[in-house]
LOVOKE-301718 format. One record per residue (C-alpha): residue in one letter; x, y, z. Coordinates in steps of 0.05 Angstrom, whole numbers. Layout:
N
+------+--------+--------+--------+
! code !      u !      v !      w !
+------+--------+--------+--------+
!    a !      X !      Y !      Z !
...
+------+--------+--------+--------+
! end
This chain:
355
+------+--------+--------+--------+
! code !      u !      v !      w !
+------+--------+--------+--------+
!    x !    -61 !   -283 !   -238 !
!    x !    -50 !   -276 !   -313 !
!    x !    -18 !   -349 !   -310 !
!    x !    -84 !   -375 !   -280 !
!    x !   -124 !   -352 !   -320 !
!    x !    -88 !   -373 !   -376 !
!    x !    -90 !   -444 !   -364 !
!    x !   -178 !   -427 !   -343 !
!    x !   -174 !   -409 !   -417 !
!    x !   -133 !   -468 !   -441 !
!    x !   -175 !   -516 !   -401 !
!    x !   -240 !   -487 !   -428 !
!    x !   -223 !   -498 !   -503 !
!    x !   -190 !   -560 !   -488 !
!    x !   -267 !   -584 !   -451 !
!    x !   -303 !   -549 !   -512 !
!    x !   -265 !   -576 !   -567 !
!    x !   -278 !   -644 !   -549 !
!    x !   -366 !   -621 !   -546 !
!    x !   -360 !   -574 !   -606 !
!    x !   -320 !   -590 !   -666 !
!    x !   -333 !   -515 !   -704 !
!    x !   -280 !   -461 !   -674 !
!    x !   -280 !   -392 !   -698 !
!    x !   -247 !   -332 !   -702 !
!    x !   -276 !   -262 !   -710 !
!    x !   -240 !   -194 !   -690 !
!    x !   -198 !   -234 !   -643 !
!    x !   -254 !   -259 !   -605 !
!    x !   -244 !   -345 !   -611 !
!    x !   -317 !   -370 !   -607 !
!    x !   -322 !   -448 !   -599 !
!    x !   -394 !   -474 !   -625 !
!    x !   -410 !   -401 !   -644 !
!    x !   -391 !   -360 !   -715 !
!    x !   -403 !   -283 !   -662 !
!    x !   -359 !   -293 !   -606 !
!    x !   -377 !   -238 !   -557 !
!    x !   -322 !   -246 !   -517 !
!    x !   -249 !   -263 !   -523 !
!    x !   -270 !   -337 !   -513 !
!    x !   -347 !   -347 !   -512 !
!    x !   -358 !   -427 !   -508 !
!    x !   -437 !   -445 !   -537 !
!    x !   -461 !   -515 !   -528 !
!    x !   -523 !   -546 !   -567 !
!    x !   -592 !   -533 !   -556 !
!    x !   -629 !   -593 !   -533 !
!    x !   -707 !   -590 !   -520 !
!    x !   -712 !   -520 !   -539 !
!    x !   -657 !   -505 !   -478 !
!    x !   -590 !   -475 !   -495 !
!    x !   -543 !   -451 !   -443 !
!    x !   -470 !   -403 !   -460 !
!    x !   -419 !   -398 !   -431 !
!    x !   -375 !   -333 !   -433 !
!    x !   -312 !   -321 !   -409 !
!    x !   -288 !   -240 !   -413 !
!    x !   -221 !   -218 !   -388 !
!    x !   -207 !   -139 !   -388 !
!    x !   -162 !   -114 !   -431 !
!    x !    -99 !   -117 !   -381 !
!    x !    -59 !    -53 !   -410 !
!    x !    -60 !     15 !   -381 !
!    x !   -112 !     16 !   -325 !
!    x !   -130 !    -53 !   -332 !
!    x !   -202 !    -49 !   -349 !
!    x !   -268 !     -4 !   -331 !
!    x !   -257 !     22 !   -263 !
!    x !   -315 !      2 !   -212 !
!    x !   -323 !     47 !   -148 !
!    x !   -250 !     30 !   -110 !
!    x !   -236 !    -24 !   -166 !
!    x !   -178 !     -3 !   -221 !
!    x !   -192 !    -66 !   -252 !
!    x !   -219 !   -138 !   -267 !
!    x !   -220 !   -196 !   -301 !
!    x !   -291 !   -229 !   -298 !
!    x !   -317 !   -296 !   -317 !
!    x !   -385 !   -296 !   -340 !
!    x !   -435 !   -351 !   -340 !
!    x !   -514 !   -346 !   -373 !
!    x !   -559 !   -391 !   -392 !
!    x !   -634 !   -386 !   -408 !
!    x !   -695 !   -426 !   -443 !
!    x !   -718 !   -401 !   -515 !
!    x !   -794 !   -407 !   -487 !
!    x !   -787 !   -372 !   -434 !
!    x !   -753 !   -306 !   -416 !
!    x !   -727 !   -324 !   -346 !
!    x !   -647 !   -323 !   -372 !
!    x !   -602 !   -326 !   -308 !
!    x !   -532 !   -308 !   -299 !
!    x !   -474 !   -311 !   -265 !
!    x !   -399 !   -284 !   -251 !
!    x !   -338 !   -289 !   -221 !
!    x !   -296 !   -227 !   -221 !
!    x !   -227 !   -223 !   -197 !
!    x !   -225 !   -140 !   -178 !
!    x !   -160 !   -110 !   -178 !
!    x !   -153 !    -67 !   -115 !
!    x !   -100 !     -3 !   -105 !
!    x !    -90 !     22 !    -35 !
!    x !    -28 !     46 !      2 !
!    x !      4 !     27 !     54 !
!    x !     32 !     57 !    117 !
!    x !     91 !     84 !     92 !
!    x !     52 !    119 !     25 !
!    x !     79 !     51 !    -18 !
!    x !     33 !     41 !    -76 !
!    x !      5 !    -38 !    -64 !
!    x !    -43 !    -69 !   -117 !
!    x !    -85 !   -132 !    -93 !
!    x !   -142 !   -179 !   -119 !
!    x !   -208 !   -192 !    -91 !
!    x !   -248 !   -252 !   -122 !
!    x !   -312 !   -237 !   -123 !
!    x !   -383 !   -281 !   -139 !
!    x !   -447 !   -247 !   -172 !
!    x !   -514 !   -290 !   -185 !
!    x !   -561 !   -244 !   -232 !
!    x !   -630 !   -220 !   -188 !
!    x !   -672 !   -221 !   -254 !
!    x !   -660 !   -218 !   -328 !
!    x !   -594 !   -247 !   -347 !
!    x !   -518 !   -212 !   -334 !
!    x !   -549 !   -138 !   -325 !
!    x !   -578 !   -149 !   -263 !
!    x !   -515 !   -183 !   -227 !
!    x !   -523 !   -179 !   -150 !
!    x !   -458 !   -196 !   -113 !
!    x !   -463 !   -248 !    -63 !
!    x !   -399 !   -281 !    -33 !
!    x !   -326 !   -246 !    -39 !
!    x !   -251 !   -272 !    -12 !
!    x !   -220 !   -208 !      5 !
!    x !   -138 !   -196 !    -15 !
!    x !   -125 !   -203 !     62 !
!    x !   -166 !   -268 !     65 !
!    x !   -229 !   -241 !     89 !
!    x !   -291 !   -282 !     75 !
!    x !   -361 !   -237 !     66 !
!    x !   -425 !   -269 !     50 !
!    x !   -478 !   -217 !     23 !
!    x !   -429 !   -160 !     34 !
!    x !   -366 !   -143 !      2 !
!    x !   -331 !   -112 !     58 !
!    x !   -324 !   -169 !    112 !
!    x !   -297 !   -134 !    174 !
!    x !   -275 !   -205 !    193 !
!    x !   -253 !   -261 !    171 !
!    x !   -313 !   -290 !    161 !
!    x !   -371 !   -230 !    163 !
!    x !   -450 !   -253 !    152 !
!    x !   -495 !   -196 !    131 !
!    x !   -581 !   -228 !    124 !
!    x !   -595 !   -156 !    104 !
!    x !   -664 !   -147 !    120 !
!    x !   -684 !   -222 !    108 !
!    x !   -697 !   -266 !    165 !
!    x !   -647 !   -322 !    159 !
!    x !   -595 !   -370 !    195 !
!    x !   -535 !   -407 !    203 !
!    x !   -542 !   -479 !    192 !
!    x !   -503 !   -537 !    206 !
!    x !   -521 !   -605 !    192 !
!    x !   -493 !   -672 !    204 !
!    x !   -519 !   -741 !    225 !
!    x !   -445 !   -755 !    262 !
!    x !   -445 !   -825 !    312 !
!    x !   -456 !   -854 !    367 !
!    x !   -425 !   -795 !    404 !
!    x !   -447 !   -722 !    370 !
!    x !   -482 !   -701 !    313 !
!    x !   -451 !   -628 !    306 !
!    x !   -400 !   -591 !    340 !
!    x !   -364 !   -524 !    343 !
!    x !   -291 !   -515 !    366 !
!    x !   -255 !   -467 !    400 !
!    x !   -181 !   -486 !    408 !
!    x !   -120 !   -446 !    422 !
!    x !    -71 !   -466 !    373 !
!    x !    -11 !   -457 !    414 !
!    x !    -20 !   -490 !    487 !
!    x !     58 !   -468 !    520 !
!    x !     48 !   -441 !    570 !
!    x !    -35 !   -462 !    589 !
!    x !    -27 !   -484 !    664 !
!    x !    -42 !   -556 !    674 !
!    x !   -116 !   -570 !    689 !
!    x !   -141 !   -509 !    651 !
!    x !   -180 !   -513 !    589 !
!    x !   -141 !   -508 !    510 !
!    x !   -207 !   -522 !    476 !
!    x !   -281 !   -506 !    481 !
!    x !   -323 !   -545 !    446 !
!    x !   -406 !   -534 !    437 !
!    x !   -437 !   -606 !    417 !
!    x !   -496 !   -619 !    390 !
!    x !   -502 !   -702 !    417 !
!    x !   -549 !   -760 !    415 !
!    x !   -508 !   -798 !    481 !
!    x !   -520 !   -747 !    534 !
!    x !   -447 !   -762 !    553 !
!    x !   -442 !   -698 !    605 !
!    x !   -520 !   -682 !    609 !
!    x !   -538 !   -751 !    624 !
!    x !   -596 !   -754 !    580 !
!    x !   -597 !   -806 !    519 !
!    x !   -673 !   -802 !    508 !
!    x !   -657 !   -753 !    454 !
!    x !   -606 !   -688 !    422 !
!    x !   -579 !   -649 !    472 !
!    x !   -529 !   -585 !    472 !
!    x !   -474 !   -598 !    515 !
!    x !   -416 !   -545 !    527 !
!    x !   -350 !   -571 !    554 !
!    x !   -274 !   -560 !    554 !
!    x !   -213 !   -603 !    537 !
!    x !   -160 !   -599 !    594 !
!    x !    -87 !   -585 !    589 !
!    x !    -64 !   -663 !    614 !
!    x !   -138 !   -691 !    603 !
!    x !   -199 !   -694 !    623 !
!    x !   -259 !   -643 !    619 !
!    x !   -296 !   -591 !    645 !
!    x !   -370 !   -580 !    637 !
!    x !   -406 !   -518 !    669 !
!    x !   -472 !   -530 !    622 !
!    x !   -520 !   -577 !    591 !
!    x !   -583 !   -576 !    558 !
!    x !   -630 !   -636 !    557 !
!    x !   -680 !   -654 !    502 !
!    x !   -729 !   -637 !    554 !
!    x !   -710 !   -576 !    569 !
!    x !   -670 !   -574 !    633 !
!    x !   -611 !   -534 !    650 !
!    x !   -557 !   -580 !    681 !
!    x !   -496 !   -545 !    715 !
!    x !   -462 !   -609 !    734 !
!    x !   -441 !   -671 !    700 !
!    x !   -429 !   -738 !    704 !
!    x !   -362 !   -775 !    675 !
!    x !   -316 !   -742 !    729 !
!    x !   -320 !   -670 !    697 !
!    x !   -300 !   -614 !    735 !
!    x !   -364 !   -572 !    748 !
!    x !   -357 !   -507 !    773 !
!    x !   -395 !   -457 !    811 !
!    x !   -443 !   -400 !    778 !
!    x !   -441 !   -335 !    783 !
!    x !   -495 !   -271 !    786 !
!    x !   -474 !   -203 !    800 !
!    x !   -408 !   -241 !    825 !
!    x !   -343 !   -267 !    793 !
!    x !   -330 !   -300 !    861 !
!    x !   -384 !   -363 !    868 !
!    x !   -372 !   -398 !    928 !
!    x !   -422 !   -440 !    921 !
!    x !   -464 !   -477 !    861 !
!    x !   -501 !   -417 !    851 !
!    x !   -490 !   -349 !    879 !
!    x !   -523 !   -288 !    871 !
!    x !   -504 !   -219 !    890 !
!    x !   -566 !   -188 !    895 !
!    x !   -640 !   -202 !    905 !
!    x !   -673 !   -259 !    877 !
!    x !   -749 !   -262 !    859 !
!    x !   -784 !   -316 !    869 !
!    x !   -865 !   -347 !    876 !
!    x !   -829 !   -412 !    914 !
!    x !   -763 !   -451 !    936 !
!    x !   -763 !   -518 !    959 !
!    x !   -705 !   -538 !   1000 !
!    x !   -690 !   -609 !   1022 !
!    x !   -675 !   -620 !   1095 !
!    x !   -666 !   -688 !   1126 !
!    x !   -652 !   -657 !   1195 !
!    x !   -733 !   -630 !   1227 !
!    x !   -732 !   -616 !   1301 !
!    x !   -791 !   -664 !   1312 !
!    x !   -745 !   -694 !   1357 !
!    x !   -762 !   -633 !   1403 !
!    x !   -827 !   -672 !   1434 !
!    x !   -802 !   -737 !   1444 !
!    x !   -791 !   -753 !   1530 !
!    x !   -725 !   -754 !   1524 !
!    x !   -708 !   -686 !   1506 !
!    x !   -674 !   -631 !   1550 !
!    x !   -717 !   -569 !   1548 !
!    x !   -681 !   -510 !   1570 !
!    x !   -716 !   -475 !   1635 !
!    x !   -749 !   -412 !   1624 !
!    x !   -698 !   -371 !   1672 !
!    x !   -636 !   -402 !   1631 !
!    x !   -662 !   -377 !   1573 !
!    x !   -673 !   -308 !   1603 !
!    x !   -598 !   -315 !   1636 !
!    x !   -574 !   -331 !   1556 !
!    x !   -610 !   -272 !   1528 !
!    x !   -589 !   -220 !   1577 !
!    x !   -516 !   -246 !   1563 !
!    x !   -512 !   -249 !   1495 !
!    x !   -567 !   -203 !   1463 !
!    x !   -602 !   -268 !   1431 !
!    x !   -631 !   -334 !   1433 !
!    x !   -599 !   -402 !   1446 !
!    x !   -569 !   -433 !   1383 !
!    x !   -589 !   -380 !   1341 !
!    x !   -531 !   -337 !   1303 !
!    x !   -531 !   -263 !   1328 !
!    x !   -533 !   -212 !   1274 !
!    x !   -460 !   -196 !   1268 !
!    x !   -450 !   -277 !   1244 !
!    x !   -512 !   -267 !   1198 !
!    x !   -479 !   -203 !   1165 !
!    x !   -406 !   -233 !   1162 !
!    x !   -433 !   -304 !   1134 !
!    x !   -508 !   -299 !   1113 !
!    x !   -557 !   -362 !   1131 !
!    x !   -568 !   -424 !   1108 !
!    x !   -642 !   -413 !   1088 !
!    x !   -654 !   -487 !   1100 !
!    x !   -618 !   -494 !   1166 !
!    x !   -651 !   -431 !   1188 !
!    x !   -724 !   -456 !   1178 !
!    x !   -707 !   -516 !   1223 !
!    x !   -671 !   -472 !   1274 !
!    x !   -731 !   -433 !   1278 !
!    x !   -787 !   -485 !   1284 !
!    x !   -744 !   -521 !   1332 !
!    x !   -752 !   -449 !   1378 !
!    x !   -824 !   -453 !   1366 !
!    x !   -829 !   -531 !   1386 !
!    x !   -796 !   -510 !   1450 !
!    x !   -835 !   -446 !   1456 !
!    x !   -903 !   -491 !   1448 !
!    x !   -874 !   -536 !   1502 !
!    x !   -863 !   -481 !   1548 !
!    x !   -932 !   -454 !   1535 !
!    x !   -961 !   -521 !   1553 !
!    x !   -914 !   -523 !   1612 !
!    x !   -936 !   -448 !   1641 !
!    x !  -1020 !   -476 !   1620 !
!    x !  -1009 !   -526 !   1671 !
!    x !   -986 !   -492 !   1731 !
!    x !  -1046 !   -443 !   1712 !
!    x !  -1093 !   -497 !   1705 !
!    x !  -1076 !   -524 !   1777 !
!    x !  -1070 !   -454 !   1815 !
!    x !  -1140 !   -445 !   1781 !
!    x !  -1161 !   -506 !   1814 !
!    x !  -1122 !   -492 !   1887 !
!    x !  -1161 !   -423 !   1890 !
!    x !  -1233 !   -451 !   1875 !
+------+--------+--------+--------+
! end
């Protein structure tokens, strides 16, 4: 750390020196561009306009406890940066502070670590410092908090605010977001390594080029893809996909889906349209064989329901197809109709034998 530093401090005059001839020394401050060094190196360039700008660059006095202790910080070196107009008090500031950390470990062993740390100033100048981004000794990243619980840890505070990612990409995606296991022994053939969330413009596994979609998909161990869900720029939900990706079945209340979508439990609904291509119209053309009234009775008396129609041990064991159903059922009221024209008939002509 002290090495690094070092050569911050080297580089710095060495930049300075070549702006700013006049290099001071005062209480072993060194002040380049500036007779009153505040600080053990405080860099001043030229006003220009009636706007100045400083830069100051502190290190704590590394002997003994290494600096003013702060909270759980025994120490730090910080690098401060102000600048501000002379007609206007709105001076700004800035710093980055490498904190010095003392824990112990498991075994009671004294360990020291450094955090590097980033402060913008929330008002008027360095006394006002706000931190706002810190790299934790164990590589932790937090953005507006300084103790990420992850490596990378977002806290908005109370502030409404977002993650934003922006590319223009090609032909193919704009944006997306990976999720790969880095070592694949061992992934069974055909299953995924990689998720991947895209943000495209080609609709490659939604099918829609008319504009951005979200497309989620999977890279397979041995090639090829599987994606379970698209979004179209119109708004549809797709849960299959062209370009010979596996699609798979979903799942509510259920991690068994046999089917495209299947739902353990009730489902609430004002409508549902099924497609049939298979209506028992055929019921009154000539040519069909109505089943006599006393066969039908014979059936029933046998086997506790109608002709063609599942009992209610198949419907508990396998459930309906709603679709089928419907037909089955009109085509029982088709015949039903014919047998009640049938039965009019004979009524009709006894009617007429008895006047």
């Amino acid at each position: 750390m002290r090495i690094t530093i070092v050569g911050a401090l080297l580089l710095g005059m060495s930049l300075a020196s070549k702006a700013q001839s006049n290099i001071y020394e005062v209480n072993g401050n060194v002040g380049i561009g500036t007779a009153s060094p505040a600080a053990k190196l405080n860099i001043n360039t030229p006003a220009s306009d009636s706007m100045s700008s400083s830069l100051k660059l502190g290190i704590a006095n590394d002997a003994g406890n290494y600096g003013v202790p702060m909270g759980g910080v025994t120490g730090a070196y910080n690098i401060d940066f102000a600048t501000w107009r002379d007609m206007a008090p709105d001076q700004v500031g800035a710093r980055i502070r490498a904190e010095r950390i003392n824990t112990y470990s498991a075994n009671a062993a004294y360990v020291q670590a450094m955090d590097l740390a980033f402060y913008t100033s929330d008002g008027w100048g360095l006394g006002r410092l706000s931190e706002k981004f810190r790299i934790k000794h164990n590589g932790y990243i937090g953005i507006g908090t300084s103790a990420p619980a992850n490596k990378l840890t977002l806290d908005f505070g109370s502030t409404r605010d977002a993650i934003r990612i922006f590319s223009d990409g090609d032909a193919s995606a704009y944006s997306d977001m990976i999720f790969e296991i880095k070592t694949k022994t061992g992934i069974p053939y055909g299953k995924p390594h990689s998720w991947v969330i895209s943000s495209r413009r080609d609709g490659h596994f939604s099918g829609d080029a008319s504009g951005n979609t979200l497309e989620f998909y999977a890279n397979l161990v041995g090639g090829g893809y599987t994606a379970p869900l698209s979004f179209k720029s119109n708004g549809d939900v797709i849960l299959s996909a062209p370009h010979q990706a596996i699609t798979g079945n979903v799942g509510i209340g259920t991690t068994t889906p046999d089917e495209k979508l299947t739902v353990n439990g009730k489902v609430h609904a004002k409508e549902i349209k099924v497609n049939n291509n298979i209506w028992p119209d055929y019921v009154f053309k000539p040519s069909y064989s109505l089943m006599p009234l006393h066969k039908v009775e014979t059936f029933i008396k046998k086997n506790g329901h109608l002709p063609e129609v599942p009992s209610a041990k198949e419907v508990e064991e396998k459930g309906i197809e709603v679709g089928a159903n419907q037909a089955l059922l009109l085509k029982k009221i088709e015949e039903l109709t014919l047998h009640i024209i049938e039965q009019d008939k004979r009524i009709r002509t006894l009617e007429n034998r008895l006047k």
